[in-house]
N, C-alpha and C positions, 0 to 999 in steps of 0.2 A: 573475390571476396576473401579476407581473413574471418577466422571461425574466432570472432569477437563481439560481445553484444555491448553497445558504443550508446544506445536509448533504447528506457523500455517507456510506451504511452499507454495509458489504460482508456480505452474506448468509454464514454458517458454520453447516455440523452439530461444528466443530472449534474452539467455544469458548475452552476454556482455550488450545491450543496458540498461533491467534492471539490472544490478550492479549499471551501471552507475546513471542510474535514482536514486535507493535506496541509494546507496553512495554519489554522489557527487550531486545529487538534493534535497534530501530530510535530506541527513543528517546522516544516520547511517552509522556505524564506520563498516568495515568488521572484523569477528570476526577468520572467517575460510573459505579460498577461495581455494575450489581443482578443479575448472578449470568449471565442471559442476555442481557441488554445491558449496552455498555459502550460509555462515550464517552470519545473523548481532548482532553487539552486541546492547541487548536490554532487559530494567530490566523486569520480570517476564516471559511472555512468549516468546518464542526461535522465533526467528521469521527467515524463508530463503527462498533463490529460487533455483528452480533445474529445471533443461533442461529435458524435458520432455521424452527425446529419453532413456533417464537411466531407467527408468519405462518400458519399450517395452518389456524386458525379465521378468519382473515381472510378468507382466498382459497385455493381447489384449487391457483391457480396456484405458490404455494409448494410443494407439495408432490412436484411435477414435476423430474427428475431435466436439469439442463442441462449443457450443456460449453460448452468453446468459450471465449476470452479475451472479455469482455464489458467489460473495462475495464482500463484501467493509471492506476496513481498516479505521478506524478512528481516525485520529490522531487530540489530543487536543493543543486548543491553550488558552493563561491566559486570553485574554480579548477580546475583538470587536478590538480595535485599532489593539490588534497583527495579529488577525485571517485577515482581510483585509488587513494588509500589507502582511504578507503572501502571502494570494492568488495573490497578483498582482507580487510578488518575485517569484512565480513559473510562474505565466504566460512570465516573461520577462525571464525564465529561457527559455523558450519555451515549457512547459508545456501545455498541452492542460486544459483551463478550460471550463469544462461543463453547471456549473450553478453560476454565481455573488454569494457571501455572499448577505445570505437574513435572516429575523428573521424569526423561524419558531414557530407554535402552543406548540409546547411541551417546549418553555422557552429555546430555544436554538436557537445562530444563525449559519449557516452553510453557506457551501462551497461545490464543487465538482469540482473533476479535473482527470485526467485519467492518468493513467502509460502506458509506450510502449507500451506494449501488448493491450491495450483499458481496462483496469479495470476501472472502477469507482471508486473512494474514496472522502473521506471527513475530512475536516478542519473544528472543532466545537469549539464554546466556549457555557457555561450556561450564559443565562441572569439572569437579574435581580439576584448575587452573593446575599446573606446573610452573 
């Protein structure tokens, strides 16, 4: 194994709704749609979602009910003006937003807003560019 992460899938019993969210809310192109998976097209890492019910013959451990934020995606934006429009371009999408773009300590300002399923994710820009 190289210490490389090559795809990340986000587990869903809510199929359609995230397609829809990652396609036509967020923006990525469908790459390959077989009904319960689905990958988007996306430069370096593979990035998809699969219906969780396809894992049950695999492993029990699918089949187990979890909570709990397990991951965030973070998608970059070029500046403060973009990242704010943004976030208010998802909220009028009907996007659930979690936390207003605020600056944070580490030279970055951020955003939070959540996918069907309730993930958490974030829209960042760096301050203060060089």
């Amino acid at each position: 194994m190289r210490a490389k992460i090559s795809l990340v899938t986000i587990w869903t019993d809510n199929i359609e709704s995230m397609k829809t969210f990652y396609n036509e809310i967020l923006g990525f192109k469908i790459k390959n749609d077989l009904g319960e998976y689905v990958e988007f097209q996306n430069t370096g890492v593979r990035f998809a979602i699969c219906k969780r019910s396809i894992m049950h013959n695999y492993s029990d451990v699918f089949k187990e009910n979890h909570s709990g934020q397990g991951f965030e995606l973070a998608f970059p934006c070029d500046s403060v003006e973009a990242l704010d429009r943004t976030y208010e371009k998802l909220l009028s999408s009907g996007v659930k937003g979690i936390h207003k773009p605020q600056n944070m300590p580490w030279n970055q300002r951020t955003a939070l807003f959540s996918d069907p399923d309730g993930n958490i994710h974030e829209i960042f820009t760096e301050l203060n560019k060089v």
